[in-house]
N, C-alpha and C positions, 0 to 999 in steps of 0.2 A: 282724774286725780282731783280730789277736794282743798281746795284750797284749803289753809289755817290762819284764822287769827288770834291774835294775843288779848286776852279779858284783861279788863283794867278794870279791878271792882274798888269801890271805897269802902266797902263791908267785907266782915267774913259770912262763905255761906254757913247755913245751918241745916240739918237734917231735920223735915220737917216731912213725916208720910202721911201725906195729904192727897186724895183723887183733886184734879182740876179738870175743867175743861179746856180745851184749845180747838180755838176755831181761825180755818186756814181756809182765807174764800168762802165759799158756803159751803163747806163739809168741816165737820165737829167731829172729833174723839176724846173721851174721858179718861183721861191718862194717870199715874200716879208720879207723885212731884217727889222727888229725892232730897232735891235743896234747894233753899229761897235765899236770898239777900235783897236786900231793898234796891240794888241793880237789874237782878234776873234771876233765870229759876232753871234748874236742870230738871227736866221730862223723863219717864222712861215713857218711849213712846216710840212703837216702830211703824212708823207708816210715812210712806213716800210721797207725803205732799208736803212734809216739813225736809227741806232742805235746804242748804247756806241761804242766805239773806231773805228766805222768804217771810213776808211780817205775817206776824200771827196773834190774836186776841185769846187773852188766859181768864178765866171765870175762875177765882176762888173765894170762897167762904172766909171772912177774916171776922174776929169778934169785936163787936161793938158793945159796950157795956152787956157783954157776956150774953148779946146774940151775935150768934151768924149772921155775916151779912154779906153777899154776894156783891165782888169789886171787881172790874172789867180794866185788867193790864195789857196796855198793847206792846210791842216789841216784835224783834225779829231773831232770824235763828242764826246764830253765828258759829254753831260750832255741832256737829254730826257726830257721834262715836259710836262703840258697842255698848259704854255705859251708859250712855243717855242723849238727846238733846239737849243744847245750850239754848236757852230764850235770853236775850238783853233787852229788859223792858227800855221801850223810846218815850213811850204817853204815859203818864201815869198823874191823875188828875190829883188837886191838893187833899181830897177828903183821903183819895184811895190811900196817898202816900202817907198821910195821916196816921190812919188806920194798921198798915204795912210795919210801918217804925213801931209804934205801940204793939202790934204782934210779937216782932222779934225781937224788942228789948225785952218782952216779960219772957220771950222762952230764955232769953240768958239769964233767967235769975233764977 
């Protein structure tokens, strides 16, 4: 039985279909991202190495004066369903977060 726990986000997510990568130990799959908040990001992604607490490093593409620019969020998985994976970023360095806010403030407008 999987344990649950309660998200406590300071953002709302946003639908955001974007591939990312996610990398769990040294095995990588390129997964499609459902929803981002500047806390964590829900995965659909079925494979058996992300489950509860395991941390995992997310590769996505965010724009920088309207380039892509590849930003490495770390976090772990908090939350398993048939909808998706839950990631709660833990690291997230000042540029990435930078970058992260400036993404999802322009999708809300």
């Amino acid at each position: 039985m999987e344990s649950t726990s309660v998200e406590h986000r300071h953002g709302t997510r946003r639908h955001f279909p974007q591939e990312v990568m996610a990398i769990a130990g040294n095995d990588h799959r390129l997964c499609h991202m459902h929803n981002l908040s500047d806390g964590g990001v829900l995965l659909e992604v079925s494979w058996g190495r992300l489950t509860h607490d395991v941390e995992v490093e997310i590769i996505i593409d965010l724009p920088v004066n309207d380039i892509l620019t590849p930003y490495h969020l770390f976090g772990k998985v908090t939350r398993v369903t048939p909808v998706g994976t839950a990631v709660q970023f833990t690291i997230i360095n000042s540029e990435a977060q930078k970058a992260l806010q400036a993404y999802l403030s322009k999708k809300l407008n």
